[in-house]
C-alpha positions in Angstrom: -12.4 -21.3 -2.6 -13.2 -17.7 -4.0 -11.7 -14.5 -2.3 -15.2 -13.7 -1.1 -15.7 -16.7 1.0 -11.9 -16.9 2.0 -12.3 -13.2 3.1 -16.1 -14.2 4.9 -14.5 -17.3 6.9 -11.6 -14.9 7.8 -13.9 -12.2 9.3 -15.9 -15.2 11.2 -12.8 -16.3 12.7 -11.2 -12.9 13.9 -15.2 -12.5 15.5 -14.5 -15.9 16.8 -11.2 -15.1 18.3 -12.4 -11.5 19.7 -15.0 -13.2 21.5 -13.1 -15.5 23.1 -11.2 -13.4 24.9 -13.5 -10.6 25.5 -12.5 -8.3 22.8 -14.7 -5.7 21.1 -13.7 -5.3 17.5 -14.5 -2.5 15.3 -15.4 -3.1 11.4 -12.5 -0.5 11.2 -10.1 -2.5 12.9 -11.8 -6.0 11.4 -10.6 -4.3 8.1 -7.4 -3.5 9.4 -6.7 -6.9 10.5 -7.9 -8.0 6.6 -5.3 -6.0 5.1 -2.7 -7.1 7.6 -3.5 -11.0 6.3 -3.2 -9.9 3.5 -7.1 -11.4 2.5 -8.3 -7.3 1.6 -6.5 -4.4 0.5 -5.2 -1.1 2.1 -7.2 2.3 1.1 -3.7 2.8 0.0 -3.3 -0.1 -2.0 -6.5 1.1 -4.1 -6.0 4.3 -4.5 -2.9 4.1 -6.1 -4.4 1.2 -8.1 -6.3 3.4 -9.4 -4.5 6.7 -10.3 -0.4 5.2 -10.7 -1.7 4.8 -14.7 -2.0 8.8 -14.6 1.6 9.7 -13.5 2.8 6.6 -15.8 3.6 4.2 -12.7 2.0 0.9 -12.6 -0.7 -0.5 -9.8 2.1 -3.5 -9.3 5.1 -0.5 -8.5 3.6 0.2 -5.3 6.4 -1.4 -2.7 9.2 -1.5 -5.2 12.7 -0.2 -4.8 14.1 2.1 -6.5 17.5 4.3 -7.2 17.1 8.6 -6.7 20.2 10.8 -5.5 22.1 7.6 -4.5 20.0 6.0 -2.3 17.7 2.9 -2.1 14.2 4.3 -2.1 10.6 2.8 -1.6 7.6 3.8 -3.3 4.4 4.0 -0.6 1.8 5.9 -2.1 0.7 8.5 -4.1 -0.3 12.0 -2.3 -3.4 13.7 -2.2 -4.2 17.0 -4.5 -2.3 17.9 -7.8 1.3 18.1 -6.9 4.5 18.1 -9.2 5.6 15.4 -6.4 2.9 13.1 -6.2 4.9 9.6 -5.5 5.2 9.2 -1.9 8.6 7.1 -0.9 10.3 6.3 2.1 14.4 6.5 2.1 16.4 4.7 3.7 15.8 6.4 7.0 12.5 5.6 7.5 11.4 9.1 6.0 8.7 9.5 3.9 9.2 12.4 0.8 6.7 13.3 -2.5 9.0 12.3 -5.0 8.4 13.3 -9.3 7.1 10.7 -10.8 10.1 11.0 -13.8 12.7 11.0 -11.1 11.0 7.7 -9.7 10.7 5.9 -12.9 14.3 6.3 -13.8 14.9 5.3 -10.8 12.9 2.1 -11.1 15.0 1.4 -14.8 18.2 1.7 -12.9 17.0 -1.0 -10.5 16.6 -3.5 -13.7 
């Protein structure tokens, strides 16, 4: 089976199961529940895809660990806009920081 028809019987069956108990689903929230699965991807996921190459990260970086000031760190995104700190990571705390993308590839290396 092909992503396209895995991701069409997937959508049929959260209609299915919205129905059934009276729920009205949004294509927002149809696409929510996709990326949840794990069947579609997250704006997130595509965008930074799409622009890691330019800060010298790589699409399959996003959700790694790495090592900056000490701490265990977790790359989450890239931030909108030019910005010397364009890696968005979450510590340990559950905070999210724009990070340099130098700083987070070191980081990464130490993590090898």
């Amino acid at each position: 089976m092909d992503v396209v028809q895995a991701t069409s019987d997937t959508v049929v069956a959260i209609n299915k199961i919205a129905a059934d108990h009276d729920i009205a689903l949004t294509s927002e929230m149809t696409n929510e529940i996709l990326v949840i699965l794990g069947v579609a991807k997250s704006e997130r996921e595509i965008a930074f895809e799409a622009y890691s190459w330019k800060i010298g990260l790589k699409p399959s970086d996003l959700g790694k660990e790495f090592i900056y000031q000490g701490n265990i760190w977790t790359i989450v995104g890239l931030a909108r806009g030019g910005t010397s700190s364009p890696v968005l990571a979450k510590n340990q705390n559950g905070y999210t920081y724009g990070l340099n993308p130098k700083d987070v590839k070191h980081g990464l290396d130490e993590m090898k």
